[in-house]
N, C-alpha and C positions, 0 to 999 in steps of 0.2 A: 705532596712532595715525598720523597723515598726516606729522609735519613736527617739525622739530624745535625745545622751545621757544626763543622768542624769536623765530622767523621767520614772515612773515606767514601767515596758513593762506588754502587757498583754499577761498575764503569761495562759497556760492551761497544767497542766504536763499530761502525757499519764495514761491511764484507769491502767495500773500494777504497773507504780509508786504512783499514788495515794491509791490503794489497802496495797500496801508495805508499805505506808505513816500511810495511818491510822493503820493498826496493829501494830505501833509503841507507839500508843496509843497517849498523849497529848506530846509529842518531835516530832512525826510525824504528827501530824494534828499542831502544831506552826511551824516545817519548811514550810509546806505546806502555810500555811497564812505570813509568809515573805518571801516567795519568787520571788514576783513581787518587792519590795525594796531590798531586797537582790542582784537583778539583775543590779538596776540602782547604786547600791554601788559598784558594781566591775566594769561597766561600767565608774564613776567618779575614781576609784582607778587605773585602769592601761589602763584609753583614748580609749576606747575601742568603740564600739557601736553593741548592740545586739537584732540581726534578727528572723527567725524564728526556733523553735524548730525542732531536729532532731529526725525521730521514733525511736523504741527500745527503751531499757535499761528496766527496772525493780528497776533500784536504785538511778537513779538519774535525773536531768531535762538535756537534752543537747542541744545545741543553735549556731546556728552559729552565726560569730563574724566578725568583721573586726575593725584591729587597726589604731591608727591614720595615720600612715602612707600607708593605703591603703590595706597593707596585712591581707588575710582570714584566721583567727584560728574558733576553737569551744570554750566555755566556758563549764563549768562543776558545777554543782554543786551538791553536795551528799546529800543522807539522813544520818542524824547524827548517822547510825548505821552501817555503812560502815566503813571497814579497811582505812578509807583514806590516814593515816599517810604512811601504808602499799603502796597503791598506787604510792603517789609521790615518795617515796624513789625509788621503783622500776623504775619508767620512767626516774625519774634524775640518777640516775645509769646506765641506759640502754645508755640514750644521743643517740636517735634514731634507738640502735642496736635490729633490731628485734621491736621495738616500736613507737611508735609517737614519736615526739617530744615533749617536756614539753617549755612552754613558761613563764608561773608565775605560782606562786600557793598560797593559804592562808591555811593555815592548821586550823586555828580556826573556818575560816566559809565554809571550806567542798570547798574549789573553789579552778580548777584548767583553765588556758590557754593552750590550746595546738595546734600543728598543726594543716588546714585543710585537712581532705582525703577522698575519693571516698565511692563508696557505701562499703556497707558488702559483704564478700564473699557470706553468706546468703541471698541476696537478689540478687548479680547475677548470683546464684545458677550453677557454673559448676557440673559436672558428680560426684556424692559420691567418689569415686574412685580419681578424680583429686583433691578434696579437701582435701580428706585425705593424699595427697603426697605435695600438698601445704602446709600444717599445719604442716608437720613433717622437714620441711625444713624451717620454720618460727621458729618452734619451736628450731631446733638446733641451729638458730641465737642466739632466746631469751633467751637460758642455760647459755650464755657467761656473763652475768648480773654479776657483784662483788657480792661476799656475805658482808655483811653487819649487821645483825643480827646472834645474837645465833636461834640457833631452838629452836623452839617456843613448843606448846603442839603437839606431834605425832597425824598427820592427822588421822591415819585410827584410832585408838581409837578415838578420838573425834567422827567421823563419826559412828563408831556402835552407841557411845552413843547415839546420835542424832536420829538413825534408831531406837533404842530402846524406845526413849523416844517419840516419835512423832506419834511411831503405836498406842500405847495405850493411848496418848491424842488424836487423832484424829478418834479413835472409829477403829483401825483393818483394814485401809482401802485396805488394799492387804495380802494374801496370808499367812500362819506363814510359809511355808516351803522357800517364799521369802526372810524373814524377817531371819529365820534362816540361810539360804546361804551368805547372807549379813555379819550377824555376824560374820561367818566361816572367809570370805574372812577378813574383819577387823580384824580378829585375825594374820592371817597369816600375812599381812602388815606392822601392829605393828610386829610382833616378826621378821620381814625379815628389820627392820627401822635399820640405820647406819650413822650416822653424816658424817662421811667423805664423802660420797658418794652423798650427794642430791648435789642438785645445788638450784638457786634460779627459783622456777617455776611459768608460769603465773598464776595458779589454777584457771581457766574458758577460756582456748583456745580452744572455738567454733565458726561454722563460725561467727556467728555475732558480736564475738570481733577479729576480721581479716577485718580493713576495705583494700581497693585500696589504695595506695601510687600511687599520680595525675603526678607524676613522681619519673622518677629513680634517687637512688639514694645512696649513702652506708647505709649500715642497711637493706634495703628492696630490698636486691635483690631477692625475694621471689615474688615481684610486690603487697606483703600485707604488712601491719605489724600490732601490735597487738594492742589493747586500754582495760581498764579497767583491771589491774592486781590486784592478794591478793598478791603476790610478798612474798611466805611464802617459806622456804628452806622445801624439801621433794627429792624423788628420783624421776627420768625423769618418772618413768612408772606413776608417778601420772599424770601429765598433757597429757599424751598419753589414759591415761582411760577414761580421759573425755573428747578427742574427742572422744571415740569408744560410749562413755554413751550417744550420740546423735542418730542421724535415725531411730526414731521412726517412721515416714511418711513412711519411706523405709520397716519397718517389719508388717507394715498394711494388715491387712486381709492375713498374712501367716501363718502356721501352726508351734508349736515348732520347728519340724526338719528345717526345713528350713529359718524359722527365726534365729534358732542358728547354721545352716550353710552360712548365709550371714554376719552372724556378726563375728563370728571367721575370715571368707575372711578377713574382715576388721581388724581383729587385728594382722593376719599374716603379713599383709601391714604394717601396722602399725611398726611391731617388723625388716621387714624386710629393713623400711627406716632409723630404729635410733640405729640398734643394741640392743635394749633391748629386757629383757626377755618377748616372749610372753605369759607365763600365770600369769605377775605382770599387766601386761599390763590388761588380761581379769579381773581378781580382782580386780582391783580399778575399770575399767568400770564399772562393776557388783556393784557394792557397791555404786559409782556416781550416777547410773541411779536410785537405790531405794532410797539413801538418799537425790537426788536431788526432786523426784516426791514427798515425803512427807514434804521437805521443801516447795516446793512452794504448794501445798495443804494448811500447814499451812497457809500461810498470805490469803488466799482464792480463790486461782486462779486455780481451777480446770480443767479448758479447758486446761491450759499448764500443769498440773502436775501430771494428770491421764494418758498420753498416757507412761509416762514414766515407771509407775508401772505397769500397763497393759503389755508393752514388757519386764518387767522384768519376767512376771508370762512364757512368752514363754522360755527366755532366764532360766531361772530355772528349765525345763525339762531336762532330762538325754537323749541323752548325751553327750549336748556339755555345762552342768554346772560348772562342774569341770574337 
């Protein structure tokens, strides 16, 4: 461990949550500057002492921990823009099914404790193919979640609006017949939306929120489980889209046909592990992958959120668009 508790640790958060930080404007550059006392406050508030930061994330600082008694959790701490309220509910509901475990939380200053766990799937990258029959087996843990909330604003309308709003603040930066199949799809979603039918889903189960469970246990009999939930009610083909709205590395340097015949593979798999319908499944993807690449363009991070538009221009050839 770096420091001793109580005193402030030094703090360096990762180049995309500081990016994330600042486009928050002055809320995001003031979490930024209390975050090394913010640190030593939940270290004094629940006996804790905190070591060194973990990679990843985009929205928050992550830190491994260990509490007085010896035991290693992580600490968490968000940007004040973050569903957090959304988050905790979902882990303390879940009580490790399909998730980490939650050990405390503060909901006024964005901090939560939780278990410690192994790497990301993402980083010990098995075969596309076996991650995407790990996540769909994770994922039917993580459906089991109580509801808890009324449904909130219908995902897929938000999401056009979002795709809408963001081409033309951001100067056009992919395709209009993109931008129009997106909308398509976000219509069909909304008009296909049915309360009784969603469950609570994780809204970003990709590998890198799949960490290792360091052992077995109930909840993770999947040998993953999941961290960082929006934990908003929608139907199972939403959280199934966005693992397919991933493998961009994988459609590098191929041609339409063939980029949208490896990705359909994947959504056949997909449809073929959870019993959902595979073409809700292709449309939310479709609609993830554009609305994801001009969200993160927004806050400035174009290395991450140009390969995503980019595979969407292949994925938008005929004929495997619709």
């Amino acid at each position: 461990m770096d420091h001793r508790p109580g005193e402030p640790a030094a703090v360096a958060a990762n180049a995309l949550v500081r990016q994330k930080a600042h486009s928050l404007g002055p809320a995001g550059q003031e979490w930024l500057a209390e975050l090394p006392a913010r640190i030593g406050e939940m270290e004094r508030r629940w006996s804790i002492t905190v070591g060194q930061p973990l990679p990843g994330g985009t929205s928050s600082y992550v830190a491994r921990a260990r509490t007085r008694d010896g035991r290693d959790a992580v600490l968490k701490l968000s940007l004040p823009a973050a569903d957090f309220a959304g988050q905790v509910r979902t882990l303390r509901l879940a009580r490790g099914r399909g998730y980490a475990q939650l050990f405390a939380y503060d909901l006024g200053r964005h901090a939560m404790l939780q278990e410690a766990l192994g790497p990301s799937m993402e980083r010990l990258r098995p075969a596309p193919r076996q991650q995407i029959e790990t996540l769909c087996a994770m994922l039917r843990r993580a459906w089991s979640v109580p509801r808890a909330v009324d449904p909130g604003p219908e995902k897929a309308s938000v999401l056009g609006e979002t795709v809408g709003r963001l081409w033309e603040s951001l100067g056009r930066p992919c395709s209009e017949r993109v931008v129009s199949l997106a909308m398509v799809f976000a219509g069909r979603r909304a008009a296909a939306f049915d309360p009784d039918r969603c469950v609570v889903v994780h809204g970003d189960p990709h590998p890198g929120n799949a960490l290792r469970a360091p052992t077995p246990r109930e909840g993770a009999e999947a040998g993953f489980v999941f961290v960082d939930p929006d934990g908003f009610l929608a139907e199972r083909a939403y959280d199934l889209g966005v693992v397919l709205r991933d493998w961009c590395a994988e459609l590098k340097g191929r041609d339409g046909a063939a980029a949208g015949g490896l990705v359909r593979s994947y959504c056949a798999l997909l449809a073929d592990r959870t019993g959902v319908d595979e073409e809700a499944i292709w449309e939310w993807g479709f609609l993830e992958r554009v609305s994801t690449g001009l969200y993160v363009l927004d806050f400035g991070a174009e290395e991450l959120g140009r390969p995503f538009l980019d595979t969407a221009e292949l994925l938008a050839c005929r004929p495997y668009a619709q």
